[in-house]
Residue, then its C-alpha position, 0 to 999 in steps of 0.5 A: x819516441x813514446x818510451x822517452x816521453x814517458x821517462x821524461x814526464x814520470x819519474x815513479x821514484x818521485x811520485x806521490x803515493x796517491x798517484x801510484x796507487x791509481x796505478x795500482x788501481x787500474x795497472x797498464x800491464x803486470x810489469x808495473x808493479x816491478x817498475x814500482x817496486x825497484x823505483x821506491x826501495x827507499x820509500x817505506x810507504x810505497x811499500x806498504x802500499x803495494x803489501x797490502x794493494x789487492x792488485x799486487x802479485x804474490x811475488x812483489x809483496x814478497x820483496x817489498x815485505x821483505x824490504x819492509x822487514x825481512x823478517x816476514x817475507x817468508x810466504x806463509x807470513x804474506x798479509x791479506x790484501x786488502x779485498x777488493x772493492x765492488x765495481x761500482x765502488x772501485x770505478x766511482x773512487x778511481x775517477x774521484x781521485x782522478x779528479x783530485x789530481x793535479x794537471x801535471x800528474x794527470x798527465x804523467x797519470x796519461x802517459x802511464x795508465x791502465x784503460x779505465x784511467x785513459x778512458x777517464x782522462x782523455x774527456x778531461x777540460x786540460x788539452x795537454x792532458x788528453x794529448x798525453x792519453x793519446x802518447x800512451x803506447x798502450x793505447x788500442x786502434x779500439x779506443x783511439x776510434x773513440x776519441x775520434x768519434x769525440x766532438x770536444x777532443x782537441x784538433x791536435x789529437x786528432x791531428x796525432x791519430x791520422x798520422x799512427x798508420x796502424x790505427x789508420x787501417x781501422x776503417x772505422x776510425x777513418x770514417x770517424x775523424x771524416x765525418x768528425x767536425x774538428x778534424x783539420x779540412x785537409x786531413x779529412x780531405x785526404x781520408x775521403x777517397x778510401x771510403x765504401x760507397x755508403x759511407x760517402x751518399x751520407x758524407x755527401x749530406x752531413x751539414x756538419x763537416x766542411x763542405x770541401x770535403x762534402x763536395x769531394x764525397x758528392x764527385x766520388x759517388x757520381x764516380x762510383x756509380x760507374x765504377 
């Protein structure tokens, strides 16, 4: 289903340059700049961009030189990419231009991006937006433990983690979406009896969570305790 979603909501033949090249920024995985690449063979200043991107594999600057011009793909007349600037820097210009960004190209952005870019766009004000981050199948167990940690993440995204079995054997993520407010009562319900003893005394005294699932916390420790 994710792989539809993401050839539904980002054609790279027609994105913008400024898009691709957060892309490039901050890469999924290496095939990215191959699908990039095959996707704008017409488009001359896409590739200049992936030329002279300091991300860009020897390979791939190869033939987009060569696409360029033929004459000078040959690799002792690669170009020196651009050097790559400091991790402040390269951090602070990924989310300024982010930010820059349309709703509808954070979201193809969401459903393509490498970590950092997930990371920054799924605190984004646009629920879509962080719905998407949540459908990109690069996502790790690791970080959808942290969104659910999140107290402004919408309920459907939370609604979306508990139903990914491979995240929900992450122990830690269980106890983040029980003891998170804006899980959906029945959710959080239903997550309450696969929690350790501990877990449960604090769940019992947490004022923030519905008291539903408090009361199930309180009867599992009574019941634990002669377990």
């Amino acid at each position: 289903m994710n792989e539809d979603i993401i050839l539904i909501g980002f054609d790279l033949s027609a994105a913008s340059e400024h898009l691709l090249e957060l892309l490039l920024d901050d890469p999924p995985g290496r095939e990215i700049f191959g699908e990039i690449l095959n996707a704008n063979r017409e488009r001359p200043e896409v590739l200049r961009l992936l030329v002279e991107h300091h991300n860009t594999p020897d390979e791939i600057v190869a033939e987009a030189l060569r696409l360029v011009s033929p004459a000078a793909a040959h690799a002792e007349h690669l170009p020196k990419a651009k050097t790559a600037p400091a991790e402040e820097e390269r951090k602070q210009r990924l989310l300024q231009r982010i930010q820059s960004l349309t709703v509808g190209e954070k979201i193809a952005l969401a459903l393509r991006g490498g970590r950092e870019v997930r990371s920054i766009l799924c605190k984004d004000s646009n629920k879509e937006v962080v719905l998407s981050v949540i459908k990109n199948p690069k996502v790790t167990d690791s970080e959808a433990e942290l969104i659910a940690h999140s107290r402004n993440i919408p309920e459907e995204a939370l609604r979306i983690i508990s139903k990914n079995r491979e995240w929900m054997k992450n122990y830690n993520l269980v106890l983040a979406l029980v003891n998170n407010p804006k899980t959906p009562t029945g959710i959080a319900m239903n997550l309450v009896p696969g929690l350790k003893k501990k877990d449960l005394t604090t769940l019992e005294k947490n004022k923030n969570v519905p008291e539903a699932v408090r009361v199930i916390a309180k009867k599992l420790v009574g019941a634990k305790k002669y377990s």
